[in-house]
Every structure is written in C-alpha cells, then in structure tokens.
PDB file of N, H, CA, C and O in Angstrom:
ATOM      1  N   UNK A   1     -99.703-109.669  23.254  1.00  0.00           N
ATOM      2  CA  UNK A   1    -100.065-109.645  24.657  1.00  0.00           C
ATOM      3  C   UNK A   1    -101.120-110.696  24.956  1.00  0.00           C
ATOM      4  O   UNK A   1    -101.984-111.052  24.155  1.00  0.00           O
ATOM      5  N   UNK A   2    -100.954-111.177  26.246  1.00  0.00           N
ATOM      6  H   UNK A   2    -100.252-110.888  26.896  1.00  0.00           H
ATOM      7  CA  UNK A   2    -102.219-112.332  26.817  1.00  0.00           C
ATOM      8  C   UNK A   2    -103.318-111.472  26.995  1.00  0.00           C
ATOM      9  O   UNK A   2    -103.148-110.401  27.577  1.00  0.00           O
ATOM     10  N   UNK A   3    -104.493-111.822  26.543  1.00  0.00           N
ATOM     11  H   UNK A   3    -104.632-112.692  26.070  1.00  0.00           H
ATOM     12  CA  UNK A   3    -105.212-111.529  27.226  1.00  0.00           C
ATOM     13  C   UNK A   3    -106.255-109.867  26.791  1.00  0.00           C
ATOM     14  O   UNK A   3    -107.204-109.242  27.265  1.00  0.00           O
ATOM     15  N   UNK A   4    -104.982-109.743  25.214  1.00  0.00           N
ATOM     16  H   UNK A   4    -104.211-110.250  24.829  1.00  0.00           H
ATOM     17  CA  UNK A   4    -105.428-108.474  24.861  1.00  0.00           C
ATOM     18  C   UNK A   4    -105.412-107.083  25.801  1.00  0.00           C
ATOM     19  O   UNK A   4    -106.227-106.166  25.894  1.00  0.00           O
ATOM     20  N   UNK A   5    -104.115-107.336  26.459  1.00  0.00           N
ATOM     21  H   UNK A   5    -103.453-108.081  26.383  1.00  0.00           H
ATOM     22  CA  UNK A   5    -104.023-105.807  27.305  1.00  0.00           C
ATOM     23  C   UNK A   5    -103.231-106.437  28.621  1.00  0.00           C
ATOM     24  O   UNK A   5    -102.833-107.601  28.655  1.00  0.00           O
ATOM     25  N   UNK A   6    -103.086-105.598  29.565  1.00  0.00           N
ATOM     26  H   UNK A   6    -103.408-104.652  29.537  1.00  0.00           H
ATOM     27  CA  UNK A   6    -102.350-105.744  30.851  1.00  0.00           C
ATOM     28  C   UNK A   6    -103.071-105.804  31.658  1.00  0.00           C
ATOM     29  O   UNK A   6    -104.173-105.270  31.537  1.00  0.00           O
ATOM     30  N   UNK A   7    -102.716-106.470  32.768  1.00  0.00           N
ATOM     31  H   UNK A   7    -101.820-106.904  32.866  1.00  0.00           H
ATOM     32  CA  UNK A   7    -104.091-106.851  34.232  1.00  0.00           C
ATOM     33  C   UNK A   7    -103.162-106.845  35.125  1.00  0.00           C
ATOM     34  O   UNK A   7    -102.022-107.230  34.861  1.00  0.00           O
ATOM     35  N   UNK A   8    -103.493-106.440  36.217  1.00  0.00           N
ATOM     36  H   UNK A   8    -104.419-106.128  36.431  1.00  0.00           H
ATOM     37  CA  UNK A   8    -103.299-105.878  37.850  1.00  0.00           C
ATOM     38  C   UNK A   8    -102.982-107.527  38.233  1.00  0.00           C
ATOM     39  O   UNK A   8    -103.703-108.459  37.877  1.00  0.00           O
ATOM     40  N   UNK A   9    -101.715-107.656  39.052  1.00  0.00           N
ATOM     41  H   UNK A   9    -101.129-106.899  39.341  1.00  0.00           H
ATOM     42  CA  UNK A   9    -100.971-108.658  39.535  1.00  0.00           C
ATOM     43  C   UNK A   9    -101.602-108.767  40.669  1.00  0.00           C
ATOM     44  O   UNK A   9    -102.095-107.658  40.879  1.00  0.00           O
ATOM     45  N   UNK A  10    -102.012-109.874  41.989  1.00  0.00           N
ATOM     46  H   UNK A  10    -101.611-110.774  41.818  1.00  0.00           H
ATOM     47  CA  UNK A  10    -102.172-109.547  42.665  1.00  0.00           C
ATOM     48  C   UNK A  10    -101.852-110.946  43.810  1.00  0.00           C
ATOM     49  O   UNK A  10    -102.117-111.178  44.990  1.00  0.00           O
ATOM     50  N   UNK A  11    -101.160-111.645  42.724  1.00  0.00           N
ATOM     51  H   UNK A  11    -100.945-111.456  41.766  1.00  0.00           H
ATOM     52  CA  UNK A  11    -100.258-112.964  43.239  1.00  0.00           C
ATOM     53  C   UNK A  11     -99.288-112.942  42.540  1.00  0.00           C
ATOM     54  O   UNK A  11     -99.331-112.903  41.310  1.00  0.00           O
ATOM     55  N   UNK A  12     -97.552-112.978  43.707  1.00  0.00           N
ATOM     56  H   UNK A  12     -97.517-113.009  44.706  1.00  0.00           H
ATOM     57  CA  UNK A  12     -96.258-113.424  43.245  1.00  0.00           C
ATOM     58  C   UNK A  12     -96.733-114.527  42.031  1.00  0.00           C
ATOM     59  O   UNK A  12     -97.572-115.422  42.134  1.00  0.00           O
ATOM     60  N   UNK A  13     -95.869-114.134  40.792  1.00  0.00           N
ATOM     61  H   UNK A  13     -95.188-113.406  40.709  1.00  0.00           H
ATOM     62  CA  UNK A  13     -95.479-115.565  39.964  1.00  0.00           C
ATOM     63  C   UNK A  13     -94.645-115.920  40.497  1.00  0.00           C
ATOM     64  O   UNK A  13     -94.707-117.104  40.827  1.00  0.00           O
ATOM     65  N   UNK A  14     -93.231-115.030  40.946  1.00  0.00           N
ATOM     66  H   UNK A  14     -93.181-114.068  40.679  1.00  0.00           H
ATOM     67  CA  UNK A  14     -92.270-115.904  41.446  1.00  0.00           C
ATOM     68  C   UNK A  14     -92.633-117.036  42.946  1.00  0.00           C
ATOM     69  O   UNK A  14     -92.450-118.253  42.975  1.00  0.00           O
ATOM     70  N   UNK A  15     -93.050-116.365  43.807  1.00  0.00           N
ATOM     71  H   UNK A  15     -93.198-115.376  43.783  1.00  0.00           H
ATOM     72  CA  UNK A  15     -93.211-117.064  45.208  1.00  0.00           C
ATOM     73  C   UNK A  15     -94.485-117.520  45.552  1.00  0.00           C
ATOM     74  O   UNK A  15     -94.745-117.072  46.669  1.00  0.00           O
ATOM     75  N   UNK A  16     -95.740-118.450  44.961  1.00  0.00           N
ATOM     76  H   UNK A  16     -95.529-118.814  44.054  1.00  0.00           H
ATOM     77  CA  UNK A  16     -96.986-118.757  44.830  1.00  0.00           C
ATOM     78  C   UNK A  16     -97.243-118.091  46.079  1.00  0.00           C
ATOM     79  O   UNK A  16     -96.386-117.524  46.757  1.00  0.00           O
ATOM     80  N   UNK A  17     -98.758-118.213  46.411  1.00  0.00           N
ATOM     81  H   UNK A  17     -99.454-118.673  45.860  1.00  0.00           H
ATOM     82  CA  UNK A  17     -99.518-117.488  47.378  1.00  0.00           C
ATOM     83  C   UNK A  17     -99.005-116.568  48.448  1.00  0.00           C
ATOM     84  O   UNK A  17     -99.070-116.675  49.672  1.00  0.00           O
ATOM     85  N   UNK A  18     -98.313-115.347  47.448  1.00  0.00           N
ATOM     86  H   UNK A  18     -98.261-115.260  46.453  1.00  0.00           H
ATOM     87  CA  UNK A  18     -97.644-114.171  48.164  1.00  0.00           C
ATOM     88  C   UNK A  18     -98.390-113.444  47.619  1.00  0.00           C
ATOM     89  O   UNK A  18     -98.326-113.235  46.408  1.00  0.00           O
ATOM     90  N   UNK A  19     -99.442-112.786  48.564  1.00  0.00           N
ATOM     91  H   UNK A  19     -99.494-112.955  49.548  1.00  0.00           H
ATOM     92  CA  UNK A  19    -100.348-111.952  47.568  1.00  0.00           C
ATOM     93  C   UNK A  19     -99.831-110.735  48.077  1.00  0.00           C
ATOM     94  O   UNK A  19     -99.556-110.362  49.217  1.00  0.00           O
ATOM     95  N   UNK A  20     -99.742-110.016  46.557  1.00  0.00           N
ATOM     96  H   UNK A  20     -99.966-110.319  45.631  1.00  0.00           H
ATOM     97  CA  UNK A  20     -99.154-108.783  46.451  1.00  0.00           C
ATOM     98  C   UNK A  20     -99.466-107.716  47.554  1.00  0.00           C
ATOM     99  O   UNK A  20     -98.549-107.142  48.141  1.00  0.00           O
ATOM    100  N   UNK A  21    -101.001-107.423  47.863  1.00  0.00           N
ATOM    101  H   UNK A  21    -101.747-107.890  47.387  1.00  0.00           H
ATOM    102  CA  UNK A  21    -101.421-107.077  48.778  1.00  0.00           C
ATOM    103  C   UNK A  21    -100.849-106.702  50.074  1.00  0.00           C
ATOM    104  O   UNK A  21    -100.788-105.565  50.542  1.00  0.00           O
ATOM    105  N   UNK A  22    -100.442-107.785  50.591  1.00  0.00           N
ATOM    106  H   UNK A  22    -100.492-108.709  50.211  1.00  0.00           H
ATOM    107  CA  UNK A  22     -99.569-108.110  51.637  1.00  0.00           C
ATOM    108  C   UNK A  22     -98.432-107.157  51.302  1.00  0.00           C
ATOM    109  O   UNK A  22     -98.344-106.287  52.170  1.00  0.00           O
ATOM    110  N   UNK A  23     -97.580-107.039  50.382  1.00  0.00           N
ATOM    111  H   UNK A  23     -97.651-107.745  49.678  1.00  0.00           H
ATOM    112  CA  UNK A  23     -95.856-106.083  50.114  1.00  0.00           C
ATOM    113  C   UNK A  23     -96.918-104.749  50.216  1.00  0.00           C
ATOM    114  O   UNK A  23     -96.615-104.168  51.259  1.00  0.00           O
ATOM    115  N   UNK A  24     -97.874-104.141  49.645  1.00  0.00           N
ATOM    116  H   UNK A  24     -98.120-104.612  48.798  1.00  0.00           H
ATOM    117  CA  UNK A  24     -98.465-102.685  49.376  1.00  0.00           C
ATOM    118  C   UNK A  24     -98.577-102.566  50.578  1.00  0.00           C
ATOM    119  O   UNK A  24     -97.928-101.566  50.886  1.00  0.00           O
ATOM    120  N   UNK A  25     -99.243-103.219  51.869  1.00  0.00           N
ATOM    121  H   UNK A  25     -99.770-104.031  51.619  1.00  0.00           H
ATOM    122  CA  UNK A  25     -99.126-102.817  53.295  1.00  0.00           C
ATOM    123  C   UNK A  25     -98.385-103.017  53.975  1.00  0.00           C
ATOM    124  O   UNK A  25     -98.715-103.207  55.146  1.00  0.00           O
ATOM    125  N   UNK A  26     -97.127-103.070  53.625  1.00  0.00           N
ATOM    126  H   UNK A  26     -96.859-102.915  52.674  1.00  0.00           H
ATOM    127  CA  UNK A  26     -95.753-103.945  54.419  1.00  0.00           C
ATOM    128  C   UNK A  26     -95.400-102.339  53.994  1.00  0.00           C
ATOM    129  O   UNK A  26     -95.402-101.533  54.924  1.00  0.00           O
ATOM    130  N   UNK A  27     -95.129-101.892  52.771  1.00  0.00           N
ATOM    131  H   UNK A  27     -95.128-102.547  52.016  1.00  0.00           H
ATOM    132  CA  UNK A  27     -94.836-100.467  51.907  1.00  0.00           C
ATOM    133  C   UNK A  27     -95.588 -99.485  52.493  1.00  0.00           C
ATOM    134  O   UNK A  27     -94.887 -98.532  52.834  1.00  0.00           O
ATOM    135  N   UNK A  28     -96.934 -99.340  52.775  1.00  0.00           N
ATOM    136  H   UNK A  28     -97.503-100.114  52.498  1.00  0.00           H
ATOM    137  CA  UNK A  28     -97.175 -98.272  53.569  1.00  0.00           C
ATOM    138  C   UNK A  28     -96.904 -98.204  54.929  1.00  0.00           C
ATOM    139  O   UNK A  28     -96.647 -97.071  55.338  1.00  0.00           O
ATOM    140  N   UNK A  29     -96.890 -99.156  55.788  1.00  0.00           N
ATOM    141  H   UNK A  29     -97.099-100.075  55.455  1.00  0.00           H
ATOM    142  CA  UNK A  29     -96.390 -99.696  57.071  1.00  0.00           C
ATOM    143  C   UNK A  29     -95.364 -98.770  57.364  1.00  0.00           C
ATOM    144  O   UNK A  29     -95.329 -97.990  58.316  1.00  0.00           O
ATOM    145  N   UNK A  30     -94.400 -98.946  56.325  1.00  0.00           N
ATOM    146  H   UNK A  30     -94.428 -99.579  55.552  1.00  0.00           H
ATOM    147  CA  UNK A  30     -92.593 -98.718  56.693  1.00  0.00           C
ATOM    148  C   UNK A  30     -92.539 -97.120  56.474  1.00  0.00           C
ATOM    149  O   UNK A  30     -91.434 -96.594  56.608  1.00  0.00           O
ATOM    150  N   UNK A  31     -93.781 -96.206  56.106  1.00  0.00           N
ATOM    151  H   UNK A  31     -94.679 -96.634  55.997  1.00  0.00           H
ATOM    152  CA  UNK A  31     -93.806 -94.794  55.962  1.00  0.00           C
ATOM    153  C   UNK A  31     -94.114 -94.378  57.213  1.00  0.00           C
ATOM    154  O   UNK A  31     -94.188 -93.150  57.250  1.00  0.00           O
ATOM    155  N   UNK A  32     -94.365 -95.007  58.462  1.00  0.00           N
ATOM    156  H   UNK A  32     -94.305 -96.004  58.432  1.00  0.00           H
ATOM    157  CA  UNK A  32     -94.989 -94.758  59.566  1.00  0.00           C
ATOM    158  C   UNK A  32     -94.247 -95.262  60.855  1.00  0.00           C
ATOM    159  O   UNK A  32     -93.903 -94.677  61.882  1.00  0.00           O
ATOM    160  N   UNK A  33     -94.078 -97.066  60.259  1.00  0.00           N
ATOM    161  H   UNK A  33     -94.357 -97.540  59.424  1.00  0.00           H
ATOM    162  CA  UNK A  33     -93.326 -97.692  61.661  1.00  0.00           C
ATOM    163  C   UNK A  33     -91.648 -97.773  61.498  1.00  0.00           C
ATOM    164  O   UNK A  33     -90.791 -97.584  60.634  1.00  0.00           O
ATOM    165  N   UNK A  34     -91.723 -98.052  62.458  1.00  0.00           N
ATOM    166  H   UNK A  34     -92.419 -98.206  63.160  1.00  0.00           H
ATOM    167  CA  UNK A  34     -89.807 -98.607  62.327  1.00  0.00           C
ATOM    168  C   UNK A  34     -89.894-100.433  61.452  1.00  0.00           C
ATOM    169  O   UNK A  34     -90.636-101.407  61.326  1.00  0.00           O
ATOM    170  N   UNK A  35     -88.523 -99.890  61.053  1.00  0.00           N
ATOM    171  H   UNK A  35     -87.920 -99.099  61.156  1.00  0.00           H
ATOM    172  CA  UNK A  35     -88.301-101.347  59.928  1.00  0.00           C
ATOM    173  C   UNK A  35     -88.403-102.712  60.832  1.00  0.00           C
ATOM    174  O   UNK A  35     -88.637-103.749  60.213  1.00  0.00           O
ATOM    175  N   UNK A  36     -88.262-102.772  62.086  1.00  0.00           N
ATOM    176  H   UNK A  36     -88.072-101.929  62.589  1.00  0.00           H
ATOM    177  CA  UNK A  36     -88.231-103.909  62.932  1.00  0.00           C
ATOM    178  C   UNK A  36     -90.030-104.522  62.508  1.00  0.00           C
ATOM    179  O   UNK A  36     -90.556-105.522  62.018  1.00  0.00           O
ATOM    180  N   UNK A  37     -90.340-103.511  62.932  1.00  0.00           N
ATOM    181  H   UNK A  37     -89.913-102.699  63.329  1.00  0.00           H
ATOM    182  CA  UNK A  37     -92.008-103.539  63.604  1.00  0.00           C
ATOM    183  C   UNK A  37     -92.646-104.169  62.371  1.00  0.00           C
ATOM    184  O   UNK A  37     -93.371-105.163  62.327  1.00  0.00           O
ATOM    185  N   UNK A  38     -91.944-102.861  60.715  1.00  0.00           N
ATOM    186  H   UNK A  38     -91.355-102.054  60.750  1.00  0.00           H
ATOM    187  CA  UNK A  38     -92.804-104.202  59.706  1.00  0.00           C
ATOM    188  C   UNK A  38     -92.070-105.421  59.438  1.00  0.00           C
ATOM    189  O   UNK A  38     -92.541-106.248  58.657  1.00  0.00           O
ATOM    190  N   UNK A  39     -91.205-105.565  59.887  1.00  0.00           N
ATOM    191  H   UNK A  39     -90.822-104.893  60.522  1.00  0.00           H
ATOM    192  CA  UNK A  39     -90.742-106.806  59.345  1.00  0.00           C
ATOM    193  C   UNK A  39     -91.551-108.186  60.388  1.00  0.00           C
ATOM    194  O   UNK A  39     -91.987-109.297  60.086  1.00  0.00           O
ATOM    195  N   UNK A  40     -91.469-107.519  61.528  1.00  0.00           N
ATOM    196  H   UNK A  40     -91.115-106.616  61.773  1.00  0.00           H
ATOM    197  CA  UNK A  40     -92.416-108.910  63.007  1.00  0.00           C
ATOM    198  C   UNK A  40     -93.853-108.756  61.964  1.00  0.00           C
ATOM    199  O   UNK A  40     -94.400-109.823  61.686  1.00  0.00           O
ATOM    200  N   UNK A  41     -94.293-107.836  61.553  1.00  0.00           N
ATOM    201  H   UNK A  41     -93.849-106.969  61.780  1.00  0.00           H
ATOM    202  CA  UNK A  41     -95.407-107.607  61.291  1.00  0.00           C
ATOM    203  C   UNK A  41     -95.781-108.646  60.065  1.00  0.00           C
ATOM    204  O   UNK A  41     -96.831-109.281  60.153  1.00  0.00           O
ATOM    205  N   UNK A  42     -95.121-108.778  59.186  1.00  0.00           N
ATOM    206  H   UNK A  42     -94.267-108.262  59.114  1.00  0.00           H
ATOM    207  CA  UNK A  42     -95.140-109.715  58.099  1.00  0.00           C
ATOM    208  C   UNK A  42     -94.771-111.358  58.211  1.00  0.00           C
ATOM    209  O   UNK A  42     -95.194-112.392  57.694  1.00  0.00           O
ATOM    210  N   UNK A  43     -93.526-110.914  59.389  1.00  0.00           N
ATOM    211  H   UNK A  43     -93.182-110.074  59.809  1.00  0.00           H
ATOM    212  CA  UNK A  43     -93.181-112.527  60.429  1.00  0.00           C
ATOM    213  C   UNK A  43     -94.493-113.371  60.420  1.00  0.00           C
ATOM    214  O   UNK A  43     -94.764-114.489  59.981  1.00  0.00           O
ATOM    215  N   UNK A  44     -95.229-112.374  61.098  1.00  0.00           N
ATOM    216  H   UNK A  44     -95.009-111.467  61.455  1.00  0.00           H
ATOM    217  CA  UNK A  44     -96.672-112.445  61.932  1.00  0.00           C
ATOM    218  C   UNK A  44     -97.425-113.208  60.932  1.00  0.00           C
ATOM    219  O   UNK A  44     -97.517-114.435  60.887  1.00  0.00           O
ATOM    220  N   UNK A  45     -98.038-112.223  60.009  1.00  0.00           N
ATOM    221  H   UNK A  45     -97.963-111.227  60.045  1.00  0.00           H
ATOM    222  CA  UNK A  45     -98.615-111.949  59.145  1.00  0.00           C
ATOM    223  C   UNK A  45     -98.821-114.257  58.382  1.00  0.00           C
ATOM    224  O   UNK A  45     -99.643-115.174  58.381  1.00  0.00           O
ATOM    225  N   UNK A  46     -97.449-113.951  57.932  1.00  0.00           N
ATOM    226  H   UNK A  46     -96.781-113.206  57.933  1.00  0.00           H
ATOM    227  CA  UNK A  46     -96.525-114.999  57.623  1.00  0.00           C
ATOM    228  C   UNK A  46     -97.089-116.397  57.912  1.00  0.00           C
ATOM    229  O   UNK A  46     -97.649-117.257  57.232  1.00  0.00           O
ATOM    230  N   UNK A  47     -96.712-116.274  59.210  1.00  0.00           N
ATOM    231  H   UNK A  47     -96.257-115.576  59.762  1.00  0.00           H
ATOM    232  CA  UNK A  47     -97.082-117.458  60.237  1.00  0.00           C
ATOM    233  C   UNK A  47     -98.489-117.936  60.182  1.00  0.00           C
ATOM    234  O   UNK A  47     -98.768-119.134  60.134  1.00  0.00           O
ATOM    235  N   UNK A  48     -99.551-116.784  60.192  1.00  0.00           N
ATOM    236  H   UNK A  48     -99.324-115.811  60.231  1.00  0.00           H
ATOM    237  CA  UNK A  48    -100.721-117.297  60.192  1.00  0.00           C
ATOM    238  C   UNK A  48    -101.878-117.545  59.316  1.00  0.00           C
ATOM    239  O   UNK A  48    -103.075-117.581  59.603  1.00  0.00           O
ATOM    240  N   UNK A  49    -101.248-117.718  58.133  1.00  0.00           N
ATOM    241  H   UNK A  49    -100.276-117.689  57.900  1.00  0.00           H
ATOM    242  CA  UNK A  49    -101.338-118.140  56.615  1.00  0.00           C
ATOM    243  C   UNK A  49    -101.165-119.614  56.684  1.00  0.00           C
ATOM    244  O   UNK A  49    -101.183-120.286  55.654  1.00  0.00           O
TER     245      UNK A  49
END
C-alpha cells in the first residue's frame, strides 16, 4: 500500500478538479429534491468553477 494505509479521496483521479465533495451533496440533495433540481444544481454549481 502507498502511503502505509488508506486515505479519504477527496479529488476525482478519473476527472481532475471534481472534488468529491461536490457528488456527497449532489447525493444528499437527491434524498430531498427532485432529480431535475440536483442536476441544474450541479449545472450551476459547474459553471461557476
């Protein structure tokens, strides 16, 4: 193992500066809103990055 143990991800390897962060509140989002709302929401989100 790297690093001597496992560590908390908190940037896509696959898609650079997709911080994970961002999917965990997109994921609690979608327990509450309609799927439209998180998806503009991340649109959003998206855009002003």
């Amino acid at each position: 193992m790297v690093d001597n143990g496992s560590k908390r991800i908190t940037e896509s390897q696959v898609l650079p500066e997709l911080v994970i962060g961002v999917l965990k509140e997109a994921l609690e989002q979608s327990r509450s809103m309609d799927q439209n709302e998180v998806i503009a929401s991340l649109l959003s989100q998206f855009q002003d990055s």
